[in-house]
N, C-alpha and C positions, 0 to 999 in steps of 0.2 A: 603450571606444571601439575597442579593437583587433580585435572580434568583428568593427563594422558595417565597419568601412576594408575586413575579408578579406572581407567580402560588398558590397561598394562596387565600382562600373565607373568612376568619377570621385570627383574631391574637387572642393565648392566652396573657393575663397579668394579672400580679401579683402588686398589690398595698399593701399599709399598712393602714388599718383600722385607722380612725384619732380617735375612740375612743376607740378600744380593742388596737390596735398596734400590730396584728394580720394580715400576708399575707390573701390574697384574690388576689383568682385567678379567670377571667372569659371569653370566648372569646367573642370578638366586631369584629364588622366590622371596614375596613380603606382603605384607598386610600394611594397611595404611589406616590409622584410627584417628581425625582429626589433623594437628599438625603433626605426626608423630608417626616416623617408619617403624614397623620390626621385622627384623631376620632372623630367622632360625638356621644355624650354621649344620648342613647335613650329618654331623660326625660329631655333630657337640663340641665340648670344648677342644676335642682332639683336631678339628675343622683347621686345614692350614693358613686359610686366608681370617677367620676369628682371630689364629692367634696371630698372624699381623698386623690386624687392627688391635689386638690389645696394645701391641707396643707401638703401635702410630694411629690413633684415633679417627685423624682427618682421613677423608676419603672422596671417593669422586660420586656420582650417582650420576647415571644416564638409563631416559624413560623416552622412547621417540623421537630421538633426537635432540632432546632439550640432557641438558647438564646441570647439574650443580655441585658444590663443594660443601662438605656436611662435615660434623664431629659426630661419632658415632660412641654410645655410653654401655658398657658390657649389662648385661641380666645376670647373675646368678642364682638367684632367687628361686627356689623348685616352682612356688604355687605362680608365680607370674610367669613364667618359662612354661609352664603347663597350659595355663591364660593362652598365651601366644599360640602353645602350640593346638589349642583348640579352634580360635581364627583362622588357623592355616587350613587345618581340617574341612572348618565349614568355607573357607575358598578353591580350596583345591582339590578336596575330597579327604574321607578320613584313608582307604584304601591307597594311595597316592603320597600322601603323609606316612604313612607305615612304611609301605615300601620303601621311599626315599630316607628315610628320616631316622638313622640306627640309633641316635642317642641325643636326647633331649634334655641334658641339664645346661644348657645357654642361649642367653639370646642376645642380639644387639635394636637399642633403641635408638634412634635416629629422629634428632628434632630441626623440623624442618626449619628452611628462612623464611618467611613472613613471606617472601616474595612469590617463594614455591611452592608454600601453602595454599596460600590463595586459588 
């Protein structure tokens, strides 16, 4: 899976709604650094589907049709949150990142399985 992510402009994923308990599914952007995703939730921490993964961490990830099921670890950190959102910049432009991107104090880390690392 590591092949389709490096040639991936989005990931779909699937959360659980913290007050329906209802899948939601949406594509984001991510950066992929070794075994290890990061998202930048468009809205920061205010981002809806962030704060559903705060209260339910597992989530789904779909990259070309390949799937898998991850645990996703919140960022709050300013200077790593910044980190990330410098990555996004140099893949998807700083212009692009501006635009989209109103508030940058969060991130979610995502450690892949060994299987979909590879």
């Amino acid at each position: 899976m590591a092949q389709l992510l490096d040639a991936a402009q989005e990931l779909q994923i699937t959360v659980t709604g913290r007050k329906s308990g209802q899948n939601i599914s949406l594509p984001v952007w991510f950066v992929r650094q070794h075994d290890r995703l990061y998202l930048l939730p468009v809205r920061g921490s205010d981002t809806q589907w962030y704060r559903n993964v705060l209260q339910t961490p597992v989530l789904t990830i779909a990259a070309k049709g390949t799937t898998a099921g991850v645990k996703a670890k919140p960022i709050n950190d300013a200077k790593r949150v910044s980190d990330i959102a410098d990555q996004f910049r140099k893949k998807y432009g700083a212009g692009d990142v501006k635009k989209y991107y109103s508030k940058l104090d969060a991130a979610l880390e995502i450690e892949l399985p060994s299987e979909v690392a590879a």
